[in-house]
DSSP file (Angstrom, degrees, kcal/mol; ACC not computed):
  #  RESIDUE AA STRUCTURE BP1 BP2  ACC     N-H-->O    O-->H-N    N-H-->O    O-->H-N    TCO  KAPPA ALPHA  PHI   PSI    X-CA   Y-CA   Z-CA
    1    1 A X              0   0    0      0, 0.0     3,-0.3     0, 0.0     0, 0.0   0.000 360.0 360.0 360.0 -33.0   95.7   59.8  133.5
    2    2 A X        +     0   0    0      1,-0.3     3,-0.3     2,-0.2     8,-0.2   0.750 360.0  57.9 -96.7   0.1   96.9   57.5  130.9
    3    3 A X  S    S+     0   0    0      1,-0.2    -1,-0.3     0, 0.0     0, 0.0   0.790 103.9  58.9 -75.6 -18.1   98.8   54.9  133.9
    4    4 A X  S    S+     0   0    0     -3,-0.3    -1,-0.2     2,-0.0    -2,-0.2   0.490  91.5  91.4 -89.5  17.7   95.4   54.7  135.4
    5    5 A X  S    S-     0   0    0     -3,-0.3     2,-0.2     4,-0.0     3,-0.0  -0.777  78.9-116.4-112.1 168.2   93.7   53.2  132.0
    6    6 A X     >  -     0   0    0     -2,-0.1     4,-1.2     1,-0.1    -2,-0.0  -0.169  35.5 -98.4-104.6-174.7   93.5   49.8  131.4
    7    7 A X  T  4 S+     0   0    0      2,-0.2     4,-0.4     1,-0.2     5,-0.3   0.866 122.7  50.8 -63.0 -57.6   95.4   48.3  128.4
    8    8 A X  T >> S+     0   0    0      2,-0.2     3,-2.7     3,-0.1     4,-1.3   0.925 104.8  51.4 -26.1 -75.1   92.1   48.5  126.2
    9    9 A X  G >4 S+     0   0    0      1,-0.3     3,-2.0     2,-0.2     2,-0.6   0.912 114.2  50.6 -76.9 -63.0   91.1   52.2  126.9
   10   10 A X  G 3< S+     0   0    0     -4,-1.2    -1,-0.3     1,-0.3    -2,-0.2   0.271 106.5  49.3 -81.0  23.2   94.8   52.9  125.8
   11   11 A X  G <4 S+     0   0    0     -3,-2.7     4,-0.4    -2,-0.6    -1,-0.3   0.363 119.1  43.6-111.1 -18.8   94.9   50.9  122.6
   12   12 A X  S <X S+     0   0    0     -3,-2.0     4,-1.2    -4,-1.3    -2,-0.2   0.323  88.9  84.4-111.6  39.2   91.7   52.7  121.8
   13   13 A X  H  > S+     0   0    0     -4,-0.4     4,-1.4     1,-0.1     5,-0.3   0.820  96.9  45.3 -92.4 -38.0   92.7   56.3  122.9
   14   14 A X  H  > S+     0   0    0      2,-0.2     4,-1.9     3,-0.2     5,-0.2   0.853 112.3  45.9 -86.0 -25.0   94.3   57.0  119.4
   15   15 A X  H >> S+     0   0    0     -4,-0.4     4,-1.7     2,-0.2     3,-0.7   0.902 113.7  51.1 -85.0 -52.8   91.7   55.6  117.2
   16   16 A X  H 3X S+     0   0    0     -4,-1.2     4,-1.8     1,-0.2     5,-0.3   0.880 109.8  52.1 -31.2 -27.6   89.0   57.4  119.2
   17   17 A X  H 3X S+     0   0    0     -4,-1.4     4,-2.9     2,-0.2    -1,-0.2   0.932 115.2  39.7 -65.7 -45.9   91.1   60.6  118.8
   18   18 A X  H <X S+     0   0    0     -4,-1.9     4,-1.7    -3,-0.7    38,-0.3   0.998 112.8  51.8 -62.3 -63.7   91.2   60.2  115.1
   19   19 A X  H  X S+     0   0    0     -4,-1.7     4,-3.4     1,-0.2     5,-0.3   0.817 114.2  51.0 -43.0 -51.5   87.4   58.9  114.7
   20   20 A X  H  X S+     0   0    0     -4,-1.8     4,-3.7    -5,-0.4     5,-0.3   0.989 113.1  45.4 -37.5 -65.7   86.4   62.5  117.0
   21   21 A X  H  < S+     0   0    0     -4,-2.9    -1,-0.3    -5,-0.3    -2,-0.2   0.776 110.6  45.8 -81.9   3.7   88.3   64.6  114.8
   22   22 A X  H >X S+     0   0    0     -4,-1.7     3,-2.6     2,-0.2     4,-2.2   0.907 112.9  50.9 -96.5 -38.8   87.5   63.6  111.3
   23   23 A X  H >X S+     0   0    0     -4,-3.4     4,-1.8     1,-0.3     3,-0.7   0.969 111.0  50.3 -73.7 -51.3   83.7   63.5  112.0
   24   24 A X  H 3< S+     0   0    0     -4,-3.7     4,-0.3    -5,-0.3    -1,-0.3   0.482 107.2  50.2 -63.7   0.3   84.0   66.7  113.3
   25   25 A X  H <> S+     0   0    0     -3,-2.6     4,-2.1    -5,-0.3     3,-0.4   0.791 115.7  46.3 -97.7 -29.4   86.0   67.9  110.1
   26   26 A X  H <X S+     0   0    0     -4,-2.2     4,-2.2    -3,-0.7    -2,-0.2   0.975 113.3  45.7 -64.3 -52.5   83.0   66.3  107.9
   27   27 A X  H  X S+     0   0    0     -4,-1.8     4,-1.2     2,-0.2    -1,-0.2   0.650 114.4  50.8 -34.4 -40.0   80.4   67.9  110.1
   28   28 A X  H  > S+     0   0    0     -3,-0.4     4,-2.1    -4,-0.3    -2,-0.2   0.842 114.8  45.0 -82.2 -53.0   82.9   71.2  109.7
   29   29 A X  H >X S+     0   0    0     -4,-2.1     4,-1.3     1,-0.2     3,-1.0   0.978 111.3  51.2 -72.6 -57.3   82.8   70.8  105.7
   30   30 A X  H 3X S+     0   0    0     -4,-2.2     4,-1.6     1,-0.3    -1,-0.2   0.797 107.6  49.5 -57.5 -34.6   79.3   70.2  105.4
   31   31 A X  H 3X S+     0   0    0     -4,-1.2     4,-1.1     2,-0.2    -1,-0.3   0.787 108.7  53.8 -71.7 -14.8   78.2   73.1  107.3
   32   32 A X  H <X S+     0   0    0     -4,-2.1     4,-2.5    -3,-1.0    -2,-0.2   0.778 106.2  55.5 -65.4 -33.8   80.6   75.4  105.1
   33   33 A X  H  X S+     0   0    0     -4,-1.3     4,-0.7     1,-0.2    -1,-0.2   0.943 112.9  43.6 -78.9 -34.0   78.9   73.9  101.9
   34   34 A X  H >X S+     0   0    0     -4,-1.6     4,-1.3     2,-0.2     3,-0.8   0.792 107.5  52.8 -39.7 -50.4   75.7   75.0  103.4
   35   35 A X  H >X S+     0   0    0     -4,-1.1     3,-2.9     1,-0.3     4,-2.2   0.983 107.6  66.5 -61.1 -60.3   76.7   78.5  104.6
   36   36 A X  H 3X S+     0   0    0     -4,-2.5     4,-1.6     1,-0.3    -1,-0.3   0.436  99.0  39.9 -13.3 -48.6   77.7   78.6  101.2
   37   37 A X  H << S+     0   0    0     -3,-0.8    -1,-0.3    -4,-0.7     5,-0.3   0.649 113.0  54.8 -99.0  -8.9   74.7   78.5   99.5
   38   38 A X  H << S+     0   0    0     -3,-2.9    -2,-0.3    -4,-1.3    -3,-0.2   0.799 118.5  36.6 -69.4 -33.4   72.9   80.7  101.9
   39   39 A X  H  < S+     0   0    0     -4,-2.2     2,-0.3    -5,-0.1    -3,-0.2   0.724 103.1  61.5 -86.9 -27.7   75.5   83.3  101.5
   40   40 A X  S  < S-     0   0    0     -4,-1.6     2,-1.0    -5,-0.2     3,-0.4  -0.662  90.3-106.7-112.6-178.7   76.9   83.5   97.8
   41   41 A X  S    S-     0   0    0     -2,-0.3    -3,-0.1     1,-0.2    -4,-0.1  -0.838  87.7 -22.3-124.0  77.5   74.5   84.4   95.2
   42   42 A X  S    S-     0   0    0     -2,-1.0    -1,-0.2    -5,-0.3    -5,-0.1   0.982  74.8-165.4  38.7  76.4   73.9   80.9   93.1
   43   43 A X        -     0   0    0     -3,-0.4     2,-0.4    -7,-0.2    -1,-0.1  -0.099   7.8-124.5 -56.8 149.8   76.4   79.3   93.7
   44   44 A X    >>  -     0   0    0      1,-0.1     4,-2.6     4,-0.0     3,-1.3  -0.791  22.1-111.6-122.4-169.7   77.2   76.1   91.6
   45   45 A X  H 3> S+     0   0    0     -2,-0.4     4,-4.3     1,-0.2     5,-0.2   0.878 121.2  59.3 -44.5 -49.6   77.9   72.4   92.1
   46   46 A X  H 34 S+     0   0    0      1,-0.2    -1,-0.2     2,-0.2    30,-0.0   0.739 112.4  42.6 -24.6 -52.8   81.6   73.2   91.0
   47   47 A X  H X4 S+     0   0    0     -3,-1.3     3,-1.8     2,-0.2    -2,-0.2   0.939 113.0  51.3 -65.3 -60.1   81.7   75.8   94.3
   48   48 A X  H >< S+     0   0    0     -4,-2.6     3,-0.7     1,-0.3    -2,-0.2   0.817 112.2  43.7 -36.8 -56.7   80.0   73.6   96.6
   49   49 A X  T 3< S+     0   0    0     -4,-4.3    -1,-0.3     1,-0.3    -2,-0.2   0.339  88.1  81.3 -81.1  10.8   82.1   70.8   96.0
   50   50 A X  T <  S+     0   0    0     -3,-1.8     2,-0.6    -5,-0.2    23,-0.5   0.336  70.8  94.7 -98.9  18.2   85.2   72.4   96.0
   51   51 A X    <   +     0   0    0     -3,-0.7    21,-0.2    21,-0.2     2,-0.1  -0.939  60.5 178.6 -80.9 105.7   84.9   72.3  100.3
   52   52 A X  E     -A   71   0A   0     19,-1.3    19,-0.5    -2,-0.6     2,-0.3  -0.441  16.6-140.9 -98.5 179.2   87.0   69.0  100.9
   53   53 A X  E     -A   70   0A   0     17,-0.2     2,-0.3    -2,-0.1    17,-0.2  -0.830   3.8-149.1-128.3 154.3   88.0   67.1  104.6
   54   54 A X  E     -A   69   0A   0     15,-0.9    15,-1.2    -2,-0.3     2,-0.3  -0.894  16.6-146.9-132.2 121.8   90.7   65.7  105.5
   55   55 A X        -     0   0    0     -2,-0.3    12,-0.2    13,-0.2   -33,-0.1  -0.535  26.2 -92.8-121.4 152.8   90.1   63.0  107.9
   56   56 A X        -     0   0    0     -2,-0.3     2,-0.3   -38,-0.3    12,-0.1  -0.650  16.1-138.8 -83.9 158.7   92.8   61.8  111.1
   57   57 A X     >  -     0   0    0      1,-0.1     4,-1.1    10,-0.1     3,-0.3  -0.935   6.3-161.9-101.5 109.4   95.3   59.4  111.2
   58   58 A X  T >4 S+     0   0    0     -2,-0.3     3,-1.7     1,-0.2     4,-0.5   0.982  99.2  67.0 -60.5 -23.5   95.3   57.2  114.9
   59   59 A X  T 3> S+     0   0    0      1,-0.3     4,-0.8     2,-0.1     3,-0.3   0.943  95.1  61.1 -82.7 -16.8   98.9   56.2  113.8
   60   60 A X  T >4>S+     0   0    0     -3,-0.3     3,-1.0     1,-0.2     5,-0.7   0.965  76.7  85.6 -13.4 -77.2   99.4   60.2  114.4
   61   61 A X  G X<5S+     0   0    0     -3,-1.7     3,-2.6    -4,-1.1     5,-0.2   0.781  86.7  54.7 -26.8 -57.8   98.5   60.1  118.0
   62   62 A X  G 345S+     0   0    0     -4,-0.5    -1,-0.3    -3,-0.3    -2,-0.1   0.924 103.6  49.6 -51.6 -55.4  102.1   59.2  118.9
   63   63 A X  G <<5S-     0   0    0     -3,-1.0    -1,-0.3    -4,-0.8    -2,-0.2   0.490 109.1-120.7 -53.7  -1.8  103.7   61.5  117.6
   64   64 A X  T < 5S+     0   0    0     -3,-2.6    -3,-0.2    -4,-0.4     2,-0.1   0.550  82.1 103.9  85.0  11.5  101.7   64.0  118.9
   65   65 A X      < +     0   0    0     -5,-0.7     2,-1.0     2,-0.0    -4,-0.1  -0.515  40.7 160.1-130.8  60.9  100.3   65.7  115.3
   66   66 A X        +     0   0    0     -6,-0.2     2,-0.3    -5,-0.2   -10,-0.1  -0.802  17.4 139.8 -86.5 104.9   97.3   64.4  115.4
   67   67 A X        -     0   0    0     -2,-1.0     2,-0.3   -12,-0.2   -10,-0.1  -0.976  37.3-153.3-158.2-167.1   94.9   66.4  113.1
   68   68 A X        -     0   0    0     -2,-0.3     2,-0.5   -12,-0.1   -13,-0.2  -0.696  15.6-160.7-126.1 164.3   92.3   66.9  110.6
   69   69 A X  E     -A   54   0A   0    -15,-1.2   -15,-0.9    -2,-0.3     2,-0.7  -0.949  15.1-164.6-162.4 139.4   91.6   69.3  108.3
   70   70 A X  E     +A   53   0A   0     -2,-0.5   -17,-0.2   -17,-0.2     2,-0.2  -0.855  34.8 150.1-135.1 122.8   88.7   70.9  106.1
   71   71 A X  E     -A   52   0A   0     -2,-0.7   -19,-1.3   -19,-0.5     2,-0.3  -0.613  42.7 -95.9-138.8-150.0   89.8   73.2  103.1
   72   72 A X        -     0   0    0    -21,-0.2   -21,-0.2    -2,-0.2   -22,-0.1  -0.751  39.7-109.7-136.9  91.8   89.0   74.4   99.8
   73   73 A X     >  -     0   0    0    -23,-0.5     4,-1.0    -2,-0.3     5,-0.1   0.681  37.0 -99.9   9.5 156.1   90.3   73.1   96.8
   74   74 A X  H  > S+     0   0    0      1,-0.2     4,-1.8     3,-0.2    -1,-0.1   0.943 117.7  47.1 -87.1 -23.3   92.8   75.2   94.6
   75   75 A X  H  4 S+     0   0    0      2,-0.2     4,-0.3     1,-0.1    -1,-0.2   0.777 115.2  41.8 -86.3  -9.8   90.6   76.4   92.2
   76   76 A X  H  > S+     0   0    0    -26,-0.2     4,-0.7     2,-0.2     5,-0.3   0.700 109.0  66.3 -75.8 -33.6   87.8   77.6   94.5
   77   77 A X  H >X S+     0   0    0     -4,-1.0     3,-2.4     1,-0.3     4,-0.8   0.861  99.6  43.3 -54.5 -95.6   90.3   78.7   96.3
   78   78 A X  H 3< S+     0   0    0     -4,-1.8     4,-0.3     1,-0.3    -1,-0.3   0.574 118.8  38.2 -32.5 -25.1   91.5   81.3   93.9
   79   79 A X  H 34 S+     0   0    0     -4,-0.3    -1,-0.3     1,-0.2     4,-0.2   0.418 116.3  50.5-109.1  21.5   88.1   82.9   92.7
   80   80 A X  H <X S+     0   0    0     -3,-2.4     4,-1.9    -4,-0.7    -2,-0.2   0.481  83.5  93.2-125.4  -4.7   86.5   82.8   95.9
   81   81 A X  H  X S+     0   0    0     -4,-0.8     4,-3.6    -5,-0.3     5,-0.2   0.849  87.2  47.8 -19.3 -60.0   89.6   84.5   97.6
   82   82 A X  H  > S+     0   0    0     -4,-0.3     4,-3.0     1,-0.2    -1,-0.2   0.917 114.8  52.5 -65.2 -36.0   87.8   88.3   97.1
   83   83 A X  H  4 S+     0   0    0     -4,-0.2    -1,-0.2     2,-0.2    -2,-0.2   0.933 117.5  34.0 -57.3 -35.9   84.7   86.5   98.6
   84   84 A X  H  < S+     0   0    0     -4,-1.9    -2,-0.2     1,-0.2    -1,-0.2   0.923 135.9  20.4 -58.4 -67.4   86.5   85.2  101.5
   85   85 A X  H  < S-     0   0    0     -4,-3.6    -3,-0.2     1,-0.2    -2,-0.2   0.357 102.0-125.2-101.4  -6.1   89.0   87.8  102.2
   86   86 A X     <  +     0   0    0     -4,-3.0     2,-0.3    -5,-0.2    -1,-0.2   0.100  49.5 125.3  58.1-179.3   87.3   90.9  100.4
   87   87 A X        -     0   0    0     -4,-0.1     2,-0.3    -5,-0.1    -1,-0.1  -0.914  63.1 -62.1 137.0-168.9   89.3   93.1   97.6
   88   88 A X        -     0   0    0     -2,-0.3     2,-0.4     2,-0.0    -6,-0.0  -0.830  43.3-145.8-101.6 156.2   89.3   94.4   94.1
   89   89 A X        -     0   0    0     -2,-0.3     2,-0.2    -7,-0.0    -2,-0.1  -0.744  24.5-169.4-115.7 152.9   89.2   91.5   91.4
   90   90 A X        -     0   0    0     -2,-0.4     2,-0.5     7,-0.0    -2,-0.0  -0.793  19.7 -98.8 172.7 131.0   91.1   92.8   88.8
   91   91 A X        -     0   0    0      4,-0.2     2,-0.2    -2,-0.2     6,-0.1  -0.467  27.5-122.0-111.0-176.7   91.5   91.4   85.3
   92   92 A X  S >  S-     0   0    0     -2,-0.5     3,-0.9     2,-0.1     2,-0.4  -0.673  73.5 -11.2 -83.7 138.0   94.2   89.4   84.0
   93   93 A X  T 3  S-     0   0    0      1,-0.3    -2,-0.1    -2,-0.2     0, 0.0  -0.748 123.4 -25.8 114.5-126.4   96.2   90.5   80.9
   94   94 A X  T 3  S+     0   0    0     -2,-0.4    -1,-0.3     2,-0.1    -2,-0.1  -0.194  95.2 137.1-115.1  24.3   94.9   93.7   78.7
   95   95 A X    <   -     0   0    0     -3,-0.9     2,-0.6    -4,-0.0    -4,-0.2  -0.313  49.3-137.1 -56.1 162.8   91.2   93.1   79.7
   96   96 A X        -     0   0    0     -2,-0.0    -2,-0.1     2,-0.0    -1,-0.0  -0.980  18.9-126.5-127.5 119.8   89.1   96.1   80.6
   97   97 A X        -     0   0    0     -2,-0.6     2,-0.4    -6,-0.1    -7,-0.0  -0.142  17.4-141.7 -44.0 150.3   87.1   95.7   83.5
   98   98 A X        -     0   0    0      2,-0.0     2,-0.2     0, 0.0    -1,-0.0  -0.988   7.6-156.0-125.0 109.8   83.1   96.5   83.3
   99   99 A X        -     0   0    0     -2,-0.4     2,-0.3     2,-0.0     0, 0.0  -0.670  12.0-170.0 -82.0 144.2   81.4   98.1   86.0
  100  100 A X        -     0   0    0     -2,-0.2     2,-0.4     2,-0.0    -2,-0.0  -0.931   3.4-163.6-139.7 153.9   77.6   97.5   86.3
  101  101 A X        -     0   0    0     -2,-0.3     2,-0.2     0, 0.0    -2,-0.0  -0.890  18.6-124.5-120.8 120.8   75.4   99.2   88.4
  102  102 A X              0   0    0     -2,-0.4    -2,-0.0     1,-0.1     0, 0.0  -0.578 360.0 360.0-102.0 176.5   71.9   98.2   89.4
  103  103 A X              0   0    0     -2,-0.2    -1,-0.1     0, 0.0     0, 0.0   0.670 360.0 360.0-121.0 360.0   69.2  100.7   88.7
């Protein structure tokens, strides 16, 4: 496929590649901050914003590791873990957990 392109279309196969997959990692991040506030229980700004993207690189393309990436910052990351992955939270140190109940 890429001997039948013309010299153009293959000096712009790698920035198109990139351009694809970073709008689709912003697109990916935005909808996460959304879900986000439909799903967790008042959330705040702090939470929201802690969904980053990671955008491609064309000069990638050669090597073949072209990608993009949408994650969560390290400190959302740790308290939103249980949300993510379920568990017990547990507290740190000699605290004593408090169970509440609704009535």
């Amino acid at each position: 496929a890429l001997k039948s392109m013309s010299r153009l279309h293959k000096k712009q196969m790698p920035f198109n590649a990139a351009l694809g997959l970073s709008m689709t990692a912003k697109k990916v991040a935005k909808v996460e901050q959304r879900m986000m506030v439909r799903k967790l229980d008042r959330p705040t700004p702090f939470t929201i914003k802690g969904v980053r993207w990671q955008g491609a690189n064309k000069s990638d393309f050669k090597t073949g590791r072209l990608h993009s990436r949408v994650y969560l910052m390290s400190t959302q990351a740790e308290y939103l873990r249980f949300q993510i992955g379920g568990g017990t939270r547990t507290p740190k140190g000699t605290a004593i957990a408090v169970l509440t109940s609704k009535c």
